[in-house]
DSSP file (Angstrom, degrees, kcal/mol; ACC not computed):
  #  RESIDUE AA STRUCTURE BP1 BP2  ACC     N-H-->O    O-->H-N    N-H-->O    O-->H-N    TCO  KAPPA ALPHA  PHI   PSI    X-CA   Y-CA   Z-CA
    1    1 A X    >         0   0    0      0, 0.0     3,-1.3     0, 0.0     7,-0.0   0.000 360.0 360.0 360.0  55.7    0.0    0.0    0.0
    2    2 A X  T 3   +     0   0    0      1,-0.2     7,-0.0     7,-0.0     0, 0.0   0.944 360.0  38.7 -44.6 -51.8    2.6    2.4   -1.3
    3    3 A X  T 3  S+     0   0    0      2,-0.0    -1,-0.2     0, 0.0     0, 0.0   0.255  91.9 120.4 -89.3  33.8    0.3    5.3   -1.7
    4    4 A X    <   -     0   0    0     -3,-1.3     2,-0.2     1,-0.1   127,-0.1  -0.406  63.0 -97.3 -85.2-170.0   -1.9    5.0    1.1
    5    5 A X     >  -     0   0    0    125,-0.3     4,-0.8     1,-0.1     5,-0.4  -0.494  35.8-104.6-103.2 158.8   -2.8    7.1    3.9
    6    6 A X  H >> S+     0   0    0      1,-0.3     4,-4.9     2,-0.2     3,-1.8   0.976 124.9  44.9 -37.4 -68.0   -1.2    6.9    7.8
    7    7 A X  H 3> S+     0   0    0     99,-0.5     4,-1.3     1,-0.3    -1,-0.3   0.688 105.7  45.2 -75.8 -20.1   -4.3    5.5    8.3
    8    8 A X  H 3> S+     0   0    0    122,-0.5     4,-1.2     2,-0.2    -1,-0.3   0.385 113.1  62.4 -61.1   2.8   -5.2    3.1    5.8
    9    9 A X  H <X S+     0   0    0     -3,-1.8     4,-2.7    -4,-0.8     5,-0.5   0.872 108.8  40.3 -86.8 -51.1   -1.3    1.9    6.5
   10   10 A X  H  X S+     0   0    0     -4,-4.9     4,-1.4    -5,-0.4    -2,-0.2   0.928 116.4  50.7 -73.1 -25.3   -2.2    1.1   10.3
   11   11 A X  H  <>S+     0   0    0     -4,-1.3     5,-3.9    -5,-0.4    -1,-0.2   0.943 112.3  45.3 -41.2 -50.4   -5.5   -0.5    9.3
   12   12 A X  H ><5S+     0   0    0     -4,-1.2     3,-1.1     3,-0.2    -2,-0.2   0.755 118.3  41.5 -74.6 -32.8   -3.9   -2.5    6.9
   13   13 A X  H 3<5S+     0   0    0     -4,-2.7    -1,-0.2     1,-0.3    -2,-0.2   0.777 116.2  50.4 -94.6 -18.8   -0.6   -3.8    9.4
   14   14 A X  T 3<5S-     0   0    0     -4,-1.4    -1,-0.3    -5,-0.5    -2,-0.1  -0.056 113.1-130.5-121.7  56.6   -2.8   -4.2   12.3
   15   15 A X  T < 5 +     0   0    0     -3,-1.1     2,-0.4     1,-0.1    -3,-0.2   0.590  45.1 162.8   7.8  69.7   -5.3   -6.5    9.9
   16   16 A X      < -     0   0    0     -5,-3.9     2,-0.5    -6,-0.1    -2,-0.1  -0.985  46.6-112.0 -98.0 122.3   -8.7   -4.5   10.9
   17   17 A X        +     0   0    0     -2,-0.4   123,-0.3    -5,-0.0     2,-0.3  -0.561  56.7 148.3 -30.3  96.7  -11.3   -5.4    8.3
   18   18 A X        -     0   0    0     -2,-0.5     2,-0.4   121,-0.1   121,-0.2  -0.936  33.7-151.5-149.6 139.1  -12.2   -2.3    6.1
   19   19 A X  E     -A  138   0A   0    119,-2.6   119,-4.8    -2,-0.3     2,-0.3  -0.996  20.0-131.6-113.7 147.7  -13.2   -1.1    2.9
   20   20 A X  E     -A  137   0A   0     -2,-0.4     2,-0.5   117,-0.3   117,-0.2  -0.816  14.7-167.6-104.8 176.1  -12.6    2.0    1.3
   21   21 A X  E     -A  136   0A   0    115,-1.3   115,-2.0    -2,-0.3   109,-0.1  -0.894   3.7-159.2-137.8 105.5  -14.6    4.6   -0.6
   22   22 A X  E     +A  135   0A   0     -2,-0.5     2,-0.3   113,-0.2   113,-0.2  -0.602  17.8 158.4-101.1 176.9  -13.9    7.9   -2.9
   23   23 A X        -     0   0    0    111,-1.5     2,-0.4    -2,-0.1    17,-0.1  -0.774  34.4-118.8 177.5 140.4  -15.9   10.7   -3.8
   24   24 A X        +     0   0    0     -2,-0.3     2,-0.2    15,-0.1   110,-0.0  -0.999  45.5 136.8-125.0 135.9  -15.7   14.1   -5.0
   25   25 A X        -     0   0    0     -2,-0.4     2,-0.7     4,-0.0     3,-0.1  -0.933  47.9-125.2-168.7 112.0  -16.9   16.6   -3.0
   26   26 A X    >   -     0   0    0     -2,-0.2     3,-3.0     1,-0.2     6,-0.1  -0.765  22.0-125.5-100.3 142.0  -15.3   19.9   -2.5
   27   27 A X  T 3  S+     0   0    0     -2,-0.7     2,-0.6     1,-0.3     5,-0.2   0.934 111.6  58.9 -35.1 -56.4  -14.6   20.9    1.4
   28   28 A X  T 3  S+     0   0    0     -3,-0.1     2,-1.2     1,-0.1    -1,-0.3   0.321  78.1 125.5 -70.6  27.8  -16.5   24.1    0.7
   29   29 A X    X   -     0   0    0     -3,-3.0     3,-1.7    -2,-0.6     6,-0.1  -0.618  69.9-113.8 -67.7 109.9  -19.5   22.2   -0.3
   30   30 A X  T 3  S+     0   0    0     -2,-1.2     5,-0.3     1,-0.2    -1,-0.1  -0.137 103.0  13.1 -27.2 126.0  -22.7   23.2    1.7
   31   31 A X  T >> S-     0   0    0      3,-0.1     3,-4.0     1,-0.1     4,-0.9   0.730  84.1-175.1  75.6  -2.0  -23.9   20.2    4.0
   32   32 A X  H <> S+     0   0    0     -3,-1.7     4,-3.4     1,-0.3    -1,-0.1   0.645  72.1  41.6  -9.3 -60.7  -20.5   18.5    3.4
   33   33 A X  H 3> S+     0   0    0      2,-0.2     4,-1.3     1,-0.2    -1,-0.3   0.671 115.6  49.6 -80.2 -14.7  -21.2   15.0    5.3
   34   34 A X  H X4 S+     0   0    0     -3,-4.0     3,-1.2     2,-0.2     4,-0.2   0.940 111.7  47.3 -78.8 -66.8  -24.7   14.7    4.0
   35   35 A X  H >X S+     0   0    0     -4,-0.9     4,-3.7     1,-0.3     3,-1.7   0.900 116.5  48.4 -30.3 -70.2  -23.2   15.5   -0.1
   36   36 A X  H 3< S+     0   0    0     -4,-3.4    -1,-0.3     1,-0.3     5,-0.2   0.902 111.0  49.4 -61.5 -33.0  -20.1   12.6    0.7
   37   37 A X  T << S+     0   0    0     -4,-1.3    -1,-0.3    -3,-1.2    -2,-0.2   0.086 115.3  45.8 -94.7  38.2  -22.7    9.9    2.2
   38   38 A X  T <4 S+     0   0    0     -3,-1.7     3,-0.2    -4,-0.2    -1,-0.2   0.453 111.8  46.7 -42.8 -94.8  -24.7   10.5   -0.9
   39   39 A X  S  < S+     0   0    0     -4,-3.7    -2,-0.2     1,-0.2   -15,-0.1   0.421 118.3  40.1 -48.2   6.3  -21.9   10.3   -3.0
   40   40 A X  S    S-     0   0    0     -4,-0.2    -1,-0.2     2,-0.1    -3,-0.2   0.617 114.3-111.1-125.5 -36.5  -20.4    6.6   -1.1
   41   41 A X        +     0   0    0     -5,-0.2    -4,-0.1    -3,-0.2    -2,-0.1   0.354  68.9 160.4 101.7   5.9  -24.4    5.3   -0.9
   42   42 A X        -     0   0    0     -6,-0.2     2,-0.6     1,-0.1    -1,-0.2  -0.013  56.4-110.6 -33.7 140.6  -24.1    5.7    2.9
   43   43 A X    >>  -     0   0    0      1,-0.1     3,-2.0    -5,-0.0     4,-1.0  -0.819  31.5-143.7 -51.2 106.8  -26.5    6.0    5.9
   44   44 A X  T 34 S+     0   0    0     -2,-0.6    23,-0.2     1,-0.2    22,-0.2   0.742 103.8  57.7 -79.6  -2.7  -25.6    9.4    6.6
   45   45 A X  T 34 S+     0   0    0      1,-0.1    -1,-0.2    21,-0.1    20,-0.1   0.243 104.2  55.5 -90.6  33.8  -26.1    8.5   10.1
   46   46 A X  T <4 S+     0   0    0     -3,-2.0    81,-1.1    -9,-0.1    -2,-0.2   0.674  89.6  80.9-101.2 -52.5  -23.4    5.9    9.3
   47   47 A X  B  <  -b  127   0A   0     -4,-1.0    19,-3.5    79,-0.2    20,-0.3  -0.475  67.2-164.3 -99.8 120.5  -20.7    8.5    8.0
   48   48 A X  E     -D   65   0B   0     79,-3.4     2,-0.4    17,-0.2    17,-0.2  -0.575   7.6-143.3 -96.7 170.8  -18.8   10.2   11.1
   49   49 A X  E     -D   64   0B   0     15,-3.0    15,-1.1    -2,-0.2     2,-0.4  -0.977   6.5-132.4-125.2 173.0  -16.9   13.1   10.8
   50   50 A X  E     +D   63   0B   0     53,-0.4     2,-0.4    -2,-0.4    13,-0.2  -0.913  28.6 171.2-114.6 133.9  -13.3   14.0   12.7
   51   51 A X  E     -D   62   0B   0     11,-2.8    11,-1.9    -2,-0.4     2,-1.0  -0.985  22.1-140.3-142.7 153.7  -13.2   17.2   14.2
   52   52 A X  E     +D   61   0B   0     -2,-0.4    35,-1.0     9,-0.2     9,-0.2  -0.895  27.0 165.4-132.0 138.7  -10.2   18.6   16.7
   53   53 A X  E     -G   86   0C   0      7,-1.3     7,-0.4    -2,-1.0     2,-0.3   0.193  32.2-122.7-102.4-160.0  -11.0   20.7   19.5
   54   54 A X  E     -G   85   0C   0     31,-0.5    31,-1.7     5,-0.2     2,-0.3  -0.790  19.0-170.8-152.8 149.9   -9.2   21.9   22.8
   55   55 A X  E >  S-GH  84  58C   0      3,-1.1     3,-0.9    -2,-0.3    29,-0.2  -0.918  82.7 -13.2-137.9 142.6  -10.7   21.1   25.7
   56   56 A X  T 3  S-     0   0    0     27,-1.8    28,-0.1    -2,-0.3     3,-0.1   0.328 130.1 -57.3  71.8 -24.7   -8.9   23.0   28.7
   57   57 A X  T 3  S+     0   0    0      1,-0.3    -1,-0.2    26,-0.1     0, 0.0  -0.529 118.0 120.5 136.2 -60.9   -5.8   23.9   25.9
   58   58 A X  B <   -H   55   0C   0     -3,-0.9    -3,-1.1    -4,-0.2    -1,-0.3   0.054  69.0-127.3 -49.2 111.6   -5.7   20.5   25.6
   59   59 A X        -     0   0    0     -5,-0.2    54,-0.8    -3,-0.1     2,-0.2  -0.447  34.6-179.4 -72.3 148.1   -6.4   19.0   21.5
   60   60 A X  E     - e   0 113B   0     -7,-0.4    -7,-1.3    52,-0.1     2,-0.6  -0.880  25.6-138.4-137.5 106.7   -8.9   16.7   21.5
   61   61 A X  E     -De  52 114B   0     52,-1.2    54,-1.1    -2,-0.2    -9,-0.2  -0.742  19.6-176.0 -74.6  94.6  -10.4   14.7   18.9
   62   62 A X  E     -De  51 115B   0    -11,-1.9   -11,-2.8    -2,-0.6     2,-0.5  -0.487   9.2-156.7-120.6 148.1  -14.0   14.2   18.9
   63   63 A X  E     +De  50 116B   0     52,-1.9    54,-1.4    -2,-0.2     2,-0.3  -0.839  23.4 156.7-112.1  87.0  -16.1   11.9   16.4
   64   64 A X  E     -D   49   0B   0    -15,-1.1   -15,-3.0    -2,-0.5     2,-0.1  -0.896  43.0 -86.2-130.5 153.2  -19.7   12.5   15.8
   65   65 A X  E >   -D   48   0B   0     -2,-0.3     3,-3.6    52,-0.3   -17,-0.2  -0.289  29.5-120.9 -75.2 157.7  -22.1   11.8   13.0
   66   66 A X  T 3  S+     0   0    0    -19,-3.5    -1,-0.1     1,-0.3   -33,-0.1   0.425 113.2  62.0 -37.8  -4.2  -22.8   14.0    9.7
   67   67 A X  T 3  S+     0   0    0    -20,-0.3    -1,-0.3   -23,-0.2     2,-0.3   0.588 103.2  35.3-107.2 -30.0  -25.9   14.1   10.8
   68   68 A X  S <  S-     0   0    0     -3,-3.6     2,-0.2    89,-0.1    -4,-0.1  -0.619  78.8-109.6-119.5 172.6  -25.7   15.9   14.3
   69   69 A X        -     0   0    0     -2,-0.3    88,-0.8    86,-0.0     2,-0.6  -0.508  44.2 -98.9-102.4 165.0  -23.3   19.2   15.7
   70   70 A X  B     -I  156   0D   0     -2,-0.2     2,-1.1    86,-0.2    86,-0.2  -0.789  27.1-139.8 -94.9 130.2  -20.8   18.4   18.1
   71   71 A X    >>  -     0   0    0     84,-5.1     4,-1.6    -2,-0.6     3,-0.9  -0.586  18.4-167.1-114.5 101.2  -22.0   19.3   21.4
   72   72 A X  H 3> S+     0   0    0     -2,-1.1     4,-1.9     1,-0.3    12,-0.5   0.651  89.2  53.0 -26.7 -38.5  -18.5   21.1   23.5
   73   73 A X  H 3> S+     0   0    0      2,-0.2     4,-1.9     1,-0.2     3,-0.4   0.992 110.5  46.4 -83.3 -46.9  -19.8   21.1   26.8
   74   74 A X  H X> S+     0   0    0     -3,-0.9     4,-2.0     1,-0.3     3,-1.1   0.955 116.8  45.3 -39.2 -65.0  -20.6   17.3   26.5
   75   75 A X  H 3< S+     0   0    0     -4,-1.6    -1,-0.3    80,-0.3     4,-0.2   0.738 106.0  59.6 -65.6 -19.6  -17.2   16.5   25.1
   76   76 A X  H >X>S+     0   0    0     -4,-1.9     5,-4.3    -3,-0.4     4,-1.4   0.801 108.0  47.7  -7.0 -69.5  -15.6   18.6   27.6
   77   77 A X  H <<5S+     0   0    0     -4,-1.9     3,-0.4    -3,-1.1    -2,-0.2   0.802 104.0  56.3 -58.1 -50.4  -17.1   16.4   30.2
   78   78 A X  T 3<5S+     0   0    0     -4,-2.0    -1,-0.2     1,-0.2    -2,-0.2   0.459 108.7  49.0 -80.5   6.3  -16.2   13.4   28.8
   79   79 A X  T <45S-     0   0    0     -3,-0.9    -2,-0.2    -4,-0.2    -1,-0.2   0.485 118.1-108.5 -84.3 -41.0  -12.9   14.4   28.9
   80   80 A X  T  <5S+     0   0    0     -4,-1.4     2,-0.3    -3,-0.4    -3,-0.2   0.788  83.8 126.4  76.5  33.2  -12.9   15.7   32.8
   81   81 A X      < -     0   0    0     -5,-4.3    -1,-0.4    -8,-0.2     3,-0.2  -0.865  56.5-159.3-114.6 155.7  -12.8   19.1   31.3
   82   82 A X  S    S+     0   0    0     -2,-0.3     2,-0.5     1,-0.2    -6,-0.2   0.912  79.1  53.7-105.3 -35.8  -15.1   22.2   31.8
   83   83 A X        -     0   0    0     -7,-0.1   -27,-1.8    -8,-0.1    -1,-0.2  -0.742  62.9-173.9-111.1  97.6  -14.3   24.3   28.5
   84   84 A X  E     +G   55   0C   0     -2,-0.5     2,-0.4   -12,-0.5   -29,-0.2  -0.377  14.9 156.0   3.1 110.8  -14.7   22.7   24.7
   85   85 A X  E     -G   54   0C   0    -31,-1.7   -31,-0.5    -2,-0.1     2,-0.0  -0.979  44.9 -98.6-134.0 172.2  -13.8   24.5   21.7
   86   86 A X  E     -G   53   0C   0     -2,-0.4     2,-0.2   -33,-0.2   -33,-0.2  -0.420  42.8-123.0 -80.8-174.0  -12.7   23.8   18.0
   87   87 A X        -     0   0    0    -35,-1.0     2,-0.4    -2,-0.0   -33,-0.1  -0.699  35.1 -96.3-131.1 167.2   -8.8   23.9   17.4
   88   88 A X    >>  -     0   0    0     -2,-0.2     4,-2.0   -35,-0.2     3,-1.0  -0.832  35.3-106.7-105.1 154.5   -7.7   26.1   15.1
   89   89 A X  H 3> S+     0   0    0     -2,-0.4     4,-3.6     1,-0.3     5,-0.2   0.740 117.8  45.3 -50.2 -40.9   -7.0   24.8   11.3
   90   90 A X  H 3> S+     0   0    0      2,-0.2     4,-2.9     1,-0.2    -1,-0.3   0.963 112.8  49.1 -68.2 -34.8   -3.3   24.9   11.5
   91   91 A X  H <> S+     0   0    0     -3,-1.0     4,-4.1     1,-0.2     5,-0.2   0.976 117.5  49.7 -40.5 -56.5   -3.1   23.2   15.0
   92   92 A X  H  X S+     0   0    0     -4,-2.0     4,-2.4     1,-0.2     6,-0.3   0.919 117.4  33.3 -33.6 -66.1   -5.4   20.7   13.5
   93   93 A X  H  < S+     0   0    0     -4,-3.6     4,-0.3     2,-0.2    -1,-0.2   0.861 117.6  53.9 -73.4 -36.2   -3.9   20.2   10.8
   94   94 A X  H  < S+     0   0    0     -4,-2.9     3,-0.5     1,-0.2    -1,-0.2   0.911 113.7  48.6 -52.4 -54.4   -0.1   20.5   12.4
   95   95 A X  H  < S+     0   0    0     -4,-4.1    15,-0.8     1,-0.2    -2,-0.2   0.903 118.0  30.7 -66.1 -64.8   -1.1   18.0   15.0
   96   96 A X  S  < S-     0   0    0     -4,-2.4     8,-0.2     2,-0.2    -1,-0.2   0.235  97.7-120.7 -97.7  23.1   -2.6   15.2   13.1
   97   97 A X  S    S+     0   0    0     -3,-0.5     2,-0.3    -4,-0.3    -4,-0.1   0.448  70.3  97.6  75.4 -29.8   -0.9   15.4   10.1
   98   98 A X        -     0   0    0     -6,-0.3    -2,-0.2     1,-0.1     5,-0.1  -0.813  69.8 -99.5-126.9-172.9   -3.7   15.9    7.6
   99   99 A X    >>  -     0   0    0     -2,-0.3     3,-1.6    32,-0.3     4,-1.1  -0.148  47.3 -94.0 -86.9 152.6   -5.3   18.3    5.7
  100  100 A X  T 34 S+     0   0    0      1,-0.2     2,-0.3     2,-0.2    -1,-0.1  -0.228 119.3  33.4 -52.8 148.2   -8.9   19.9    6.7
  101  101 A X  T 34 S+     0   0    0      1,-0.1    33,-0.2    -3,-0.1    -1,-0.2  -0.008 123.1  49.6 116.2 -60.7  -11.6   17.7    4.7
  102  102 A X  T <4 S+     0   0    0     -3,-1.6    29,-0.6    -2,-0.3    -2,-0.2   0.358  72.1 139.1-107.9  -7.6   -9.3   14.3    5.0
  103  103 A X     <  -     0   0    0     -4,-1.1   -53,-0.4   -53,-0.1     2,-0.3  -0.322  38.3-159.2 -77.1 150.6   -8.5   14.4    8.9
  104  104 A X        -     0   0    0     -8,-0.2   -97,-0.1    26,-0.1    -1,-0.1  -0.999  29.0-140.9-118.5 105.3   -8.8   11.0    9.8
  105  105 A X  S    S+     0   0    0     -2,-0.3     2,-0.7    24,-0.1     3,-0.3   0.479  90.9  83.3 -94.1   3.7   -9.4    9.8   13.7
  106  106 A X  S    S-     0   0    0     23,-0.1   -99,-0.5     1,-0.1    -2,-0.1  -0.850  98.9  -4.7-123.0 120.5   -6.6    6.8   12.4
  107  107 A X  S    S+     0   0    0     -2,-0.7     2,-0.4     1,-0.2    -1,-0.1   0.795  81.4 176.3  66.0  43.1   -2.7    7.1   12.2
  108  108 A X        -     0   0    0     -3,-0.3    -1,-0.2  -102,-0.1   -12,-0.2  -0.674  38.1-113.9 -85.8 143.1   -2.3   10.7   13.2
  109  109 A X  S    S+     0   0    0     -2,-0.4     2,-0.3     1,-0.1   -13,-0.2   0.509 102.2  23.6 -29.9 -49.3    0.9   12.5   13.7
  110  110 A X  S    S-     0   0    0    -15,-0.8    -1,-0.1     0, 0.0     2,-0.1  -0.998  94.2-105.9-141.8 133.7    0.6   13.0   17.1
  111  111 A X        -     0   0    0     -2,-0.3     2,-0.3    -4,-0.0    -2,-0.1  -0.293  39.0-169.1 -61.9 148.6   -1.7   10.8   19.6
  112  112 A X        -     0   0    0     36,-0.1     2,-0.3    -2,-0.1   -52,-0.1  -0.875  29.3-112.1-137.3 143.0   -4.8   12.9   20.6
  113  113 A X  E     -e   60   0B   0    -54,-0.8   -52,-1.2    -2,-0.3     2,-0.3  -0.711  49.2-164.3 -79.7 148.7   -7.1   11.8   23.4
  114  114 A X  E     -ef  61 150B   0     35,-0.6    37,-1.5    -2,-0.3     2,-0.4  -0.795  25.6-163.7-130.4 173.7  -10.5   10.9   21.6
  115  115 A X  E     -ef  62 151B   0    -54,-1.1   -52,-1.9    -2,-0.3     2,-0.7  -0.992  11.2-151.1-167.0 127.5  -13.7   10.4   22.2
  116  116 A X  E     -ef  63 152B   0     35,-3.1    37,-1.2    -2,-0.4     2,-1.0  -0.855  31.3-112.0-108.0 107.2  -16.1    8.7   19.8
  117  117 A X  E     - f   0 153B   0    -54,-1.4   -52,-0.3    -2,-0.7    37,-0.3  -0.388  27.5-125.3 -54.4 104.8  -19.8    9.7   20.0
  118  118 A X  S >  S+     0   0    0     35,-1.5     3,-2.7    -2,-1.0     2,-0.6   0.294 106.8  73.1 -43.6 -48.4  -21.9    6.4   21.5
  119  119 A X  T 3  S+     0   0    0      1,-0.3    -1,-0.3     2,-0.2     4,-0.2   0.198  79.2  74.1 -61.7  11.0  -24.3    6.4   18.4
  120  120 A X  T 3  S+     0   0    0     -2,-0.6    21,-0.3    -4,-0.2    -1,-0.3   0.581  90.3  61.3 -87.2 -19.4  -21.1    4.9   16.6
  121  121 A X  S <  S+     0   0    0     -3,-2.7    -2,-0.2     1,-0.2    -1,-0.1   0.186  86.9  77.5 -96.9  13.0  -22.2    1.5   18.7
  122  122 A X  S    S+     0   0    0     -4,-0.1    -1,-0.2     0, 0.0    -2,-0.1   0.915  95.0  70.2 -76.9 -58.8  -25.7    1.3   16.9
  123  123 A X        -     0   0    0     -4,-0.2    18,-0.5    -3,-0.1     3,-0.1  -0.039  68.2-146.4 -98.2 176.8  -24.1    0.0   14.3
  124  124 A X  S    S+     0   0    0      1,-0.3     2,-0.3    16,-0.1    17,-0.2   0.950  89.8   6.4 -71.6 -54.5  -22.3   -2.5   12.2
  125  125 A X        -     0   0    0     15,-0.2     2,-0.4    16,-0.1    -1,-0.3  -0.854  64.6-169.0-143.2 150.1  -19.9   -0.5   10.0
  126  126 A X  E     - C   0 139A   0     13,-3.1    13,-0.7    -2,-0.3     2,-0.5  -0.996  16.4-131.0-136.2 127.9  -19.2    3.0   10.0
  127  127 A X  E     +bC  47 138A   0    -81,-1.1   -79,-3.4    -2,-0.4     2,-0.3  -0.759  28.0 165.6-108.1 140.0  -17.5    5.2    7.8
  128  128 A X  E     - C   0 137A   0      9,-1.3     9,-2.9    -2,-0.5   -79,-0.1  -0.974  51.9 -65.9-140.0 154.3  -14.7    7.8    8.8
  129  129 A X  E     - C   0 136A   0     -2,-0.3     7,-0.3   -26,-0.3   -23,-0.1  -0.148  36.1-152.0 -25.8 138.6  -12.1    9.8    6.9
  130  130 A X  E     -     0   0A   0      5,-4.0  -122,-0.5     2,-0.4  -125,-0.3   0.148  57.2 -88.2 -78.2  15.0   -9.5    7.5    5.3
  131  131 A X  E    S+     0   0A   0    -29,-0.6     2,-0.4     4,-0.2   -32,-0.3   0.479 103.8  71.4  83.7   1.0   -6.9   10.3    5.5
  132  132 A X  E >  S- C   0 135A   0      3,-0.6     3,-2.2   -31,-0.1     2,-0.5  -0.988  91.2 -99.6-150.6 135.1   -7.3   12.0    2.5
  133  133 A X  T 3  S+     0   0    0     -2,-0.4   -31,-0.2     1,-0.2   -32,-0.0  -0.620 112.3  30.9 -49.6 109.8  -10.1   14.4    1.1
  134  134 A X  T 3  S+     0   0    0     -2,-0.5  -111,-1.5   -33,-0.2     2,-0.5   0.072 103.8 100.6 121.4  -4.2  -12.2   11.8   -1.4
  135  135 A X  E <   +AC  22 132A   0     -3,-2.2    -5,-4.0  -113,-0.2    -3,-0.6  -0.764  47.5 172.5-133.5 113.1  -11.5    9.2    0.5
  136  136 A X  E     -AC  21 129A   0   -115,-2.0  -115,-1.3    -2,-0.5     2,-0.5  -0.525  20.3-140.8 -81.4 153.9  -13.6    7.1    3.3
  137  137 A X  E     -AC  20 128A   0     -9,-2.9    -9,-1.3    -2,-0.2     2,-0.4  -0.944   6.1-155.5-112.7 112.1  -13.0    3.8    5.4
  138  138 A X  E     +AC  19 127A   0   -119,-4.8  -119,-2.6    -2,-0.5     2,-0.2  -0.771  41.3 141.3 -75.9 121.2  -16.0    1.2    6.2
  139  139 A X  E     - C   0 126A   0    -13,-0.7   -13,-3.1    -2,-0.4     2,-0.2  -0.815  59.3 -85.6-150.2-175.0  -14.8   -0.4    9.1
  140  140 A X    >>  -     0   0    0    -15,-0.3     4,-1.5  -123,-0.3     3,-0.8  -0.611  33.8-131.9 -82.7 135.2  -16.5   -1.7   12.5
  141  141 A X  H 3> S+     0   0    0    -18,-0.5     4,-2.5   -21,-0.3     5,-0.2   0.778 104.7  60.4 -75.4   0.1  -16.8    1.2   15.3
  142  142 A X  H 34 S+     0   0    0      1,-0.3    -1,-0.2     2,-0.2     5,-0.1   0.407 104.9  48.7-101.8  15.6  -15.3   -1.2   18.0
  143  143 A X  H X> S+     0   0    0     -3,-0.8     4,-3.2     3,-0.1     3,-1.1   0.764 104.9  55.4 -93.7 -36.6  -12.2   -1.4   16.0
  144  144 A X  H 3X S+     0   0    0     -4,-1.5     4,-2.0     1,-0.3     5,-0.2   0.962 113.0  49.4 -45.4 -54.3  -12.2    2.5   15.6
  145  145 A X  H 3X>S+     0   0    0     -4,-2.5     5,-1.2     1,-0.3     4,-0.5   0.542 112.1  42.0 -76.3   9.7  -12.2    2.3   19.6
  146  146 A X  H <45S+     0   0    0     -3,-1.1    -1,-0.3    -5,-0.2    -2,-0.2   0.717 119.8  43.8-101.4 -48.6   -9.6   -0.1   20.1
  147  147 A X  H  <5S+     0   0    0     -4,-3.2   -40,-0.2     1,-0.2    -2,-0.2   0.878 124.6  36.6 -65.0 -17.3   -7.1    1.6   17.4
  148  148 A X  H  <5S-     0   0    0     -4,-2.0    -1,-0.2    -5,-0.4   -34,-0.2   0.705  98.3-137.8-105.4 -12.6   -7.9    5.0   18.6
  149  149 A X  T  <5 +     0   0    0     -4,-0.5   -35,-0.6    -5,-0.2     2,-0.3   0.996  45.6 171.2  46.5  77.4   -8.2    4.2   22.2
  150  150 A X  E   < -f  114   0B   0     -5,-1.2     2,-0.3   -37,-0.1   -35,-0.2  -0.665  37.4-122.3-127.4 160.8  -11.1    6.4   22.3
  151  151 A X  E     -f  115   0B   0    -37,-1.5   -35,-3.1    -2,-0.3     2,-0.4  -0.763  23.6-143.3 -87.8 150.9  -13.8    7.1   25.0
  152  152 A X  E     +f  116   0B   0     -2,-0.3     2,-0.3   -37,-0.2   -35,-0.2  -0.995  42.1 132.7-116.2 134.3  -17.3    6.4   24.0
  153  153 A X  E     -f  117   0B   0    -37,-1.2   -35,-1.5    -2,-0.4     2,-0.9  -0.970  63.4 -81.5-158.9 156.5  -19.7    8.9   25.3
  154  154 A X        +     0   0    0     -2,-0.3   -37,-0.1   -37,-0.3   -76,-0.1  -0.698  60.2 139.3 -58.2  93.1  -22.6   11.1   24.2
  155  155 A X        +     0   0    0     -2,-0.9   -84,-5.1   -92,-0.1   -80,-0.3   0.390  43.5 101.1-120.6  -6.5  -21.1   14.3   22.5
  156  156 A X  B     -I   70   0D   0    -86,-0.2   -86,-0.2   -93,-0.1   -82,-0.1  -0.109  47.2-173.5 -61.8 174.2  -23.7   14.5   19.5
  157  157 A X              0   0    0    -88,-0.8   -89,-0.1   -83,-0.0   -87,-0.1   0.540 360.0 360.0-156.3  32.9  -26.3   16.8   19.6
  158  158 A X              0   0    0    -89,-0.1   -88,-0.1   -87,-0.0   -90,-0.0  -0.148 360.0 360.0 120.9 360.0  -29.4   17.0   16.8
C-alpha cells in the first residue's frame, strides 16, 4: 500500500477489516457530510466526521455523526474538562498530520485523546475519513475504539 494514507497503513498492518470509498466533493461544499454519504451510498447516520477541539488547551479529537453538531460542553465532560472549543485549522492540521476535509481519527501524527460519540455502537460499519479528502473507510466502530483508544460517550447533539 505504497500510496496510502497513515491510516489506511495502520488498518492494513494491524489486519482490521475495512473497505474503502472515494468521492468528490469539495470541502466548501454546503452540508458537506450529507453530499459525501450521498456520494459513497451511505447512511448518513453511518458516515462520522473528525473534528479537533481543545478542551482546557488540551487538543482533542472528537467523532460525531454527519448528521448531528458536536455538542463542547458534552465533550468537555467526557474528557474531565469544563471548557470545549474547536482547534484552530493549522493546530489541526499541524497536529494530526492531515489536511482539513481528510483528517482522519486513524494514524495521526501525534496521539490525541478521543472520544467517539456512542451512536457509533448502533451500528455495524461505520465510515470515517481514510486520511485524504475523497476518500472514506468502512470499518467496524469497536475497531475505531480499540485503534484509537477512544472514550465512547454522548457528545452529538441534533
Amino acid at each position: 500500500m505504497a500510496n496510502g494514507t497513515p491510516a489506511t497503513v495502520l488498518l492494513s498492518k494491524q489486519k482490521v477489516e475495512h473497505s474503502l470509498h472515494t468521492y468528490e466533493v469539495s470541502p466548501e461544499t454546503p452540508n458537506y457530510g450529507a453530499v459525501v454519504a450521498e456520494a459513497i451510498g451511505a447512511d448518513p447516520a453511518r458516515v462520522f466526521k473528525t473534528l479537533i477541539t481543545t478542551v482546557d488547551g488540551a487538543l482533542t479529537v472528537a467523532v460525531v455523526p454527519v448528521t448531528g453538531e458536536l455538542d463542547l460542553k458534552a465533550l468537555a465532560s467526557a474528557v474531565g474538562g469544563k471548557k470545549g472549543a474547536l482547534a484552530e485549522r493549522a493546530a489541526a492540521e499541524k497536529a494530526t498530520g492531515y489536511v482539513r476535509g481528510g483528517i482522519s481519527p486513524l494514524g495521526q501524527r501525534t496521539k490525541l485523546t478521543t472520544v467517539i460519540d456512542a451512536s457509533a455502537l448502533d451500528a455495524d460499519q461505520i465510515f470515517v475519513s481514510a486520511g485524504r479528502r475523497g476518500l472514506q473507510v468502512r470499518l467496524a466502530p469497536e475497531a475505531l475504539v480499540r485503534l484509537t483508544a477512544a472514550t465512547v460517550a454522548e457528545i452529538a447533539k441534533g
